[in-house]
RODO-478293 format. One record per residue (C-alpha): x, y, z; residue in one letter; residue number from 1. Coordinates in steps of 0.5 Angstrom, whole numbers, plus 500, padded with zeros to 3 digits. Each point is the difference from the previous one (the first is absolute). Layout:
% RODO-478293
X X	Y Y	Z Z	rest a	nr NUM
...
% end
This chain:
% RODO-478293
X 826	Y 626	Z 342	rest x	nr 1
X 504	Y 499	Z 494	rest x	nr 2
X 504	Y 494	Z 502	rest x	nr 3
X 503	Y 499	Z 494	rest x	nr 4
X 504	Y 508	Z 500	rest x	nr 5
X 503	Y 496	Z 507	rest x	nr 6
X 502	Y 494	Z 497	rest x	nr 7
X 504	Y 504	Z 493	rest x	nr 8
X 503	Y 504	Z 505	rest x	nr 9
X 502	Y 494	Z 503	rest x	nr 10
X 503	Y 496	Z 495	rest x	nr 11
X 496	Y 495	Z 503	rest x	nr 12
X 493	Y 497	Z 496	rest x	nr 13
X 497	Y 495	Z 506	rest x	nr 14
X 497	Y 494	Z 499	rest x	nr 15
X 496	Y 499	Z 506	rest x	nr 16
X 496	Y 507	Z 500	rest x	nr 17
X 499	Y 499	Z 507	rest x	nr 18
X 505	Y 500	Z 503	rest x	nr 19
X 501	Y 507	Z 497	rest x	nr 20
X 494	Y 503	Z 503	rest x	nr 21
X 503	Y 496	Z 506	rest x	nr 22
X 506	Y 504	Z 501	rest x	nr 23
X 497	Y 507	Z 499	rest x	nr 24
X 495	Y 498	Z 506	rest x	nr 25
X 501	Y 503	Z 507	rest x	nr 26
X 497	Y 497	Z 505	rest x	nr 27
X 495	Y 505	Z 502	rest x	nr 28
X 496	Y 498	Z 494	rest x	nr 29
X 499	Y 492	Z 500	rest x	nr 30
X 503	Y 494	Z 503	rest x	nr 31
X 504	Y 498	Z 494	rest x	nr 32
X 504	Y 505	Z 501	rest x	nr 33
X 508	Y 501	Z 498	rest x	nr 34
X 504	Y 499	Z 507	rest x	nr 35
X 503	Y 493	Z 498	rest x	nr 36
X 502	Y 502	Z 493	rest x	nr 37
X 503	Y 506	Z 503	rest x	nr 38
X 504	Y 496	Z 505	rest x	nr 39
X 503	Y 495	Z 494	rest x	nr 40
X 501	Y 506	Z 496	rest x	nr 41
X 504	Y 503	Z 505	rest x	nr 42
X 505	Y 494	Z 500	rest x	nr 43
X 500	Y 500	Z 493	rest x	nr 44
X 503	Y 507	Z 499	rest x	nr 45
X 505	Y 499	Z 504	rest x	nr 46
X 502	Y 494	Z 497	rest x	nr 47
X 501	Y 503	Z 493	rest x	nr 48
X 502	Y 507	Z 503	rest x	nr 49
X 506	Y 497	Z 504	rest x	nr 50
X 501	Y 495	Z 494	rest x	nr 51
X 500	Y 507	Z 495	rest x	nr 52
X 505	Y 504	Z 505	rest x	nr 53
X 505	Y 494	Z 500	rest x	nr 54
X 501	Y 498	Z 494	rest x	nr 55
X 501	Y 508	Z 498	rest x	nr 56
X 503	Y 503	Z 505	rest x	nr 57
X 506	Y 495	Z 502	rest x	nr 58
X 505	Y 504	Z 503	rest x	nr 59
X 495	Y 501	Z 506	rest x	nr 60
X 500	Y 497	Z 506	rest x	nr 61
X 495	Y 497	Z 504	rest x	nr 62
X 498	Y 506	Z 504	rest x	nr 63
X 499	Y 504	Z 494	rest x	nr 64
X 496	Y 496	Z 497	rest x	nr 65
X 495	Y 499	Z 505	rest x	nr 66
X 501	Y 508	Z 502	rest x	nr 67
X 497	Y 499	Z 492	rest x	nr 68
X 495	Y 495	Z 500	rest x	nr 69
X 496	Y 503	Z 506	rest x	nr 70
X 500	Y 507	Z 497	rest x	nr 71
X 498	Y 498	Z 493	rest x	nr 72
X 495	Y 496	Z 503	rest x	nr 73
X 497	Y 504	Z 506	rest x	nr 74
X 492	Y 503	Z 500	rest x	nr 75
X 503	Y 507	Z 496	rest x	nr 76
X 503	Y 496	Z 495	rest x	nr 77
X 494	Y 495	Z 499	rest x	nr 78
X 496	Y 506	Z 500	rest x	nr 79
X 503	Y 505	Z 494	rest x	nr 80
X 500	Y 493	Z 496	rest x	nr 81
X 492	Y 500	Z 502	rest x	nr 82
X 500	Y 507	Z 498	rest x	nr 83
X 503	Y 499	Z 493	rest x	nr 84
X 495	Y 494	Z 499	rest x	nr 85
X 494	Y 504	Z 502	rest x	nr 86
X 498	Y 495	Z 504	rest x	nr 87
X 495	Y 504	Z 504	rest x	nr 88
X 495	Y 501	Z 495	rest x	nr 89
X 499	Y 491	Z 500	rest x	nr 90
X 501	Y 499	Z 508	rest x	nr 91
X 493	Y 497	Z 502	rest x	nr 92
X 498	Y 503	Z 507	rest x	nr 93
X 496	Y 499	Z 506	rest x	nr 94
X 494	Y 507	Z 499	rest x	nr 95
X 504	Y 502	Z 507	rest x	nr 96
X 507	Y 500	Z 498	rest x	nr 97
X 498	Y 503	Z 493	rest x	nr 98
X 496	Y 507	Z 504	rest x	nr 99
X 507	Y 500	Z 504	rest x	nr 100
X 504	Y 500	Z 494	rest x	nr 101
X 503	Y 493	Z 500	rest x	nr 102
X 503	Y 500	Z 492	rest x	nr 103
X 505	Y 506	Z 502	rest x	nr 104
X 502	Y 497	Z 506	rest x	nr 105
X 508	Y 497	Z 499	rest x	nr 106
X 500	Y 494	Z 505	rest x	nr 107
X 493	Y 497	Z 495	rest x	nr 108
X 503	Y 502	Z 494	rest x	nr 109
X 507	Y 496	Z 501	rest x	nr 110
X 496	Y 494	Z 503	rest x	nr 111
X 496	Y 499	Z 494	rest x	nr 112
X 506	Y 500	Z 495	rest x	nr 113
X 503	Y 495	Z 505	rest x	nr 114
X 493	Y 496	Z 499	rest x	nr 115
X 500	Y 501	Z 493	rest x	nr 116
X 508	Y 497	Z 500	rest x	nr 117
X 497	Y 494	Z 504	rest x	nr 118
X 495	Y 499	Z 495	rest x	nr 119
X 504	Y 500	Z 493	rest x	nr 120
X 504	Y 495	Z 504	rest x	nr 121
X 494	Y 495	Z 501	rest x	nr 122
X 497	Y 501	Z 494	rest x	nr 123
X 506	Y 500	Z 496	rest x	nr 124
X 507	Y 498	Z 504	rest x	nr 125
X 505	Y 502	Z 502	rest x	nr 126
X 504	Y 503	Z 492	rest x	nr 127
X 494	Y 504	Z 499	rest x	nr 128
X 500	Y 503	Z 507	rest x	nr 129
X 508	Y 501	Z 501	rest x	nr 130
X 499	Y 504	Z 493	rest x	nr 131
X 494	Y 504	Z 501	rest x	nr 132
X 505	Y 503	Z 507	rest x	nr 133
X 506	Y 501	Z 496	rest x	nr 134
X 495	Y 504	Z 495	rest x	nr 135
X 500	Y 505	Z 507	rest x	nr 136
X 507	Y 500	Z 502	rest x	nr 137
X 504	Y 500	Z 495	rest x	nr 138
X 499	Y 507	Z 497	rest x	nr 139
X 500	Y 503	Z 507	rest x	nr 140
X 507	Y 496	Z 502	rest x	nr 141
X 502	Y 503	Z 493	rest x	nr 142
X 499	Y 507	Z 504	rest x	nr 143
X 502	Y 499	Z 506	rest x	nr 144
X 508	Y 500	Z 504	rest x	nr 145
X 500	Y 494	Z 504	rest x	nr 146
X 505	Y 503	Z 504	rest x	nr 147
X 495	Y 504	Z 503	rest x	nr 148
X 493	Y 498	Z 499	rest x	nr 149
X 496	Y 499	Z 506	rest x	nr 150
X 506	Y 503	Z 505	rest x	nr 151
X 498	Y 506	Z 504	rest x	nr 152
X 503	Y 507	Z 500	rest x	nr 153
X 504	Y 499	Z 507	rest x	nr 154
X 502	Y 495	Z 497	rest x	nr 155
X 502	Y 502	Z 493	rest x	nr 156
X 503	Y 506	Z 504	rest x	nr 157
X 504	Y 497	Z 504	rest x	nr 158
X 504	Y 495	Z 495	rest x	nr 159
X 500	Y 506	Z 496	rest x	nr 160
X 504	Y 503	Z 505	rest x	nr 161
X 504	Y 493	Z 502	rest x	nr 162
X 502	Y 500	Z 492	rest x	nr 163
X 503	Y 507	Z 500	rest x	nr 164
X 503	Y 499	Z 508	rest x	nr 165
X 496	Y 504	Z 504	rest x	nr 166
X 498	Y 499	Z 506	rest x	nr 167
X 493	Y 498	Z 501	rest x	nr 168
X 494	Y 506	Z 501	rest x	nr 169
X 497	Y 501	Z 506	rest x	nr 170
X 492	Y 502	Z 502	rest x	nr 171
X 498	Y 504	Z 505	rest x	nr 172
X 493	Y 502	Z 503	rest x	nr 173
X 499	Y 507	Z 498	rest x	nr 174
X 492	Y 502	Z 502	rest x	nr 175
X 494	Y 496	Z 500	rest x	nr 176
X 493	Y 503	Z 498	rest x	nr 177
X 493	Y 498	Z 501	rest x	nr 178
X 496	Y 497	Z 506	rest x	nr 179
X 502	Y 494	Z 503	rest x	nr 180
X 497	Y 494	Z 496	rest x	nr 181
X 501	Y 504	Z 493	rest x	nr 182
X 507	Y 503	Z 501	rest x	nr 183
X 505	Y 502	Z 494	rest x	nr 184
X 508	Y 499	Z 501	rest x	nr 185
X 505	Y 505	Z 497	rest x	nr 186
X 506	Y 496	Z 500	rest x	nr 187
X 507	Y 503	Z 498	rest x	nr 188
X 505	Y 497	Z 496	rest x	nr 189
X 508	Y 500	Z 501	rest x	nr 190
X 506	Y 499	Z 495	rest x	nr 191
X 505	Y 505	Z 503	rest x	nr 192
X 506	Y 498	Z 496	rest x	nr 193
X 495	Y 502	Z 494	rest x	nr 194
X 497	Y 506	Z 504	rest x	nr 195
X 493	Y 498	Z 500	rest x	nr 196
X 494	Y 501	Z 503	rest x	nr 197
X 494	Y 498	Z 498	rest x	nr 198
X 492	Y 500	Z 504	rest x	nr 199
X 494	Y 495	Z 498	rest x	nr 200
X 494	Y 499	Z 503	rest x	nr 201
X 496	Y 494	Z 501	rest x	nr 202
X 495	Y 496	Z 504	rest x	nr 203
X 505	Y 497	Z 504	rest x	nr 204
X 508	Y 501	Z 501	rest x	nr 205
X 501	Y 494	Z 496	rest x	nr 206
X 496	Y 503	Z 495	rest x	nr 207
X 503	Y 507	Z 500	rest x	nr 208
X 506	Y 497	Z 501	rest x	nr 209
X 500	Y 496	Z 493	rest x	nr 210
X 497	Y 508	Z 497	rest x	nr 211
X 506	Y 503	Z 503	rest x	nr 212
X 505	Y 494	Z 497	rest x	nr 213
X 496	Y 501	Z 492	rest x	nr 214
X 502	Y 507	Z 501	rest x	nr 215
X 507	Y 500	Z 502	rest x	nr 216
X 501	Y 495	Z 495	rest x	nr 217
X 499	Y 504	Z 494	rest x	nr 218
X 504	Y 505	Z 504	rest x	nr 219
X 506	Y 496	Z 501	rest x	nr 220
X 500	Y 497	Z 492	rest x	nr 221
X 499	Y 508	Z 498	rest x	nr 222
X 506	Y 502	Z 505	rest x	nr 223
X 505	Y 493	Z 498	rest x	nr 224
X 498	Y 502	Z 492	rest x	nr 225
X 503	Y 508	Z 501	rest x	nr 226
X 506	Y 497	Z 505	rest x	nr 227
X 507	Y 502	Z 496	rest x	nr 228
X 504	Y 495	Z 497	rest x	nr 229
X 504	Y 495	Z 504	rest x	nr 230
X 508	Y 503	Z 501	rest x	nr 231
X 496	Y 507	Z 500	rest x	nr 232
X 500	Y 502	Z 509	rest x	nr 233
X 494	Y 504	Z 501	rest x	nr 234
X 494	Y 499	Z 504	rest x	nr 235
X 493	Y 500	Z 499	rest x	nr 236
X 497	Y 507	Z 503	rest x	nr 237
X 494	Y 498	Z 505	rest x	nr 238
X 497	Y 506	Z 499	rest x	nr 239
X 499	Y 498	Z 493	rest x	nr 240
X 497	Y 493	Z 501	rest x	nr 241
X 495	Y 502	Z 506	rest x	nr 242
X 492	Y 498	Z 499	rest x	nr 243
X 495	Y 502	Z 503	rest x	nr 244
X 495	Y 498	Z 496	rest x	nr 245
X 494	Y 495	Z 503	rest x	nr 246
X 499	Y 493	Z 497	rest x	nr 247
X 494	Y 497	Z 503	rest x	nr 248
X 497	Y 492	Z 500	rest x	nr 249
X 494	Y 498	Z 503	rest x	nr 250
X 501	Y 494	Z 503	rest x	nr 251
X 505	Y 494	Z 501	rest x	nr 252
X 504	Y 497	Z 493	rest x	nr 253
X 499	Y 493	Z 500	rest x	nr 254
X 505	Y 496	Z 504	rest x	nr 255
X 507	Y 497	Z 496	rest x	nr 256
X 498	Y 493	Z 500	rest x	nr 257
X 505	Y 498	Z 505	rest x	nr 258
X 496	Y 503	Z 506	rest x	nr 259
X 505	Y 505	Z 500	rest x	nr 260
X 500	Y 508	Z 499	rest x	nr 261
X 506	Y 504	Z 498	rest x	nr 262
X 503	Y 501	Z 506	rest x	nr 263
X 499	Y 507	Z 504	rest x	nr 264
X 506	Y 504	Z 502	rest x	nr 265
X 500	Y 503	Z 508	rest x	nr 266
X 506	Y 505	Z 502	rest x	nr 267
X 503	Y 494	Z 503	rest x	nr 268
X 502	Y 498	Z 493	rest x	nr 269
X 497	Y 492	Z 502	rest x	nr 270
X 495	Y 498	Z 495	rest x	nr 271
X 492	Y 499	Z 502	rest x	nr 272
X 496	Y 495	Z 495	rest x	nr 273
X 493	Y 504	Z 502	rest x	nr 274
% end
């Protein structure tokens, strides 16, 4: 194991080595293992992701920053970080989780570098810790809009529609397949004053609902790009703007970090949070 590749990667030259092999310690291979160094590193991380997202972005309000912190630092974030660590090949696990494929596994890779953020912290304090977290989100920070980074497509549709005017979609249920405990929803979404009419498909109605939505967005953007210029009366042609292409989605995006999903649109017109 080379631990000092680990450390470079880093930026970090621990002190105490054990510390460092307590932190890439499952607790499937001893007793020393790194679920307390998890629990202090994820309270570091928010701390230094929420002081990063406050001091650049100061025209957000609160909601927004929380909407930001928790997709920057959920379990995919923390995971595709691992990933460019190449963190897999230095974990140290129990022989059952290596034969089950334990080191690919996300929710082990995120904690890890959650323990290994703990650990920085114990052996070197707090500056050391906060620049190592800084190292790992600036440049992702660089390259995202923070407009819409961890909204969801019904959501991302519809205050595309509300900035233009438009009246919410609407979702229906169009087909289900598939035996009872493993059925597939094919949900159709609405935008009539854009003509369009998009399907997709998922595990759930939530999620064939946010399928349908992520296509009917494209739509909508390409249909509002070829609208004519203002002053010029003419209507979009419907038959120009209908999809019926599929767009699939496995299972349930992760919920906003209110609790709340974006609003579904029954015929009544009234919105239901699902």
């Amino acid at each position: 194991m080379n631990l000092p590749l680990l450390q470079t990667r880093l930026g970090y030259t621990f002190q105490d080595a054990g510390l460092l092999q307590q932190a890439l310690t499952h607790r499937s291979h001893s007793s020393l293992h790194n679920e307390r160094l998890e629990f202090l590193g994820d309270s570091i991380l928010n701390c230094v992701v929420a002081s990063i997202l406050y001091e650049r972005y100061q025209l957000i309000d609160e909601g927004d920053l929380s909407r930001l912190r928790a997709n920057l630092v959920k379990q995919q974030s923390l995971y595709e970080i691992a990933q460019t660590l190449e963190l897999s090949q230095f974990l140290r696990l129990g022989e059952g989780e290596l034969k089950s494929g334990g080191f690919r596994r996300p929710s082990i890779l995120a904690d890890t570098l959650e323990a290994l953020l703990g650990a920085i912290f114990l052996d070197g304090g707090f500056g050391p810790a906060r620049d190592t977290i800084r190292a790992f989100y600036i440049p992702i920070l660089d390259s995202v809009d923070p407009q819409t980074l961890g909204k969801d497509a019904k959501t991302l549709l519809q205050e595309f529609l509300q900035s233009k005017k438009i009246s919410l979609p609407l979702y229906n249920v169009v087909a289900t397949h598939g035996a009872a405990h493993s059925q597939e929803f094919e949900i159709e979404c609405l935008v009539p004053k854009l003509g369009i009419q998009v399907y997709g498909r998922g595990g759930s109605r939530r999620a064939g609902e946010q399928a349908a939505a992520k296509l009917a967005l494209e739509v909508a953007e390409q249909a509002m790009l070829k609208t004519p210029a203002a002053g010029r009366k003419s209507k979009p042609r419907a038959a120009q703007l209908k999809l019926a292409g599929i767009a699939t989605i496995q299972s349930d995006p992760v919920a906003a970090p209110d609790g709340q999903g974006a609003p579904s649109t029954p015929a009544d017109g009234k919105l239901d949070y699902k």
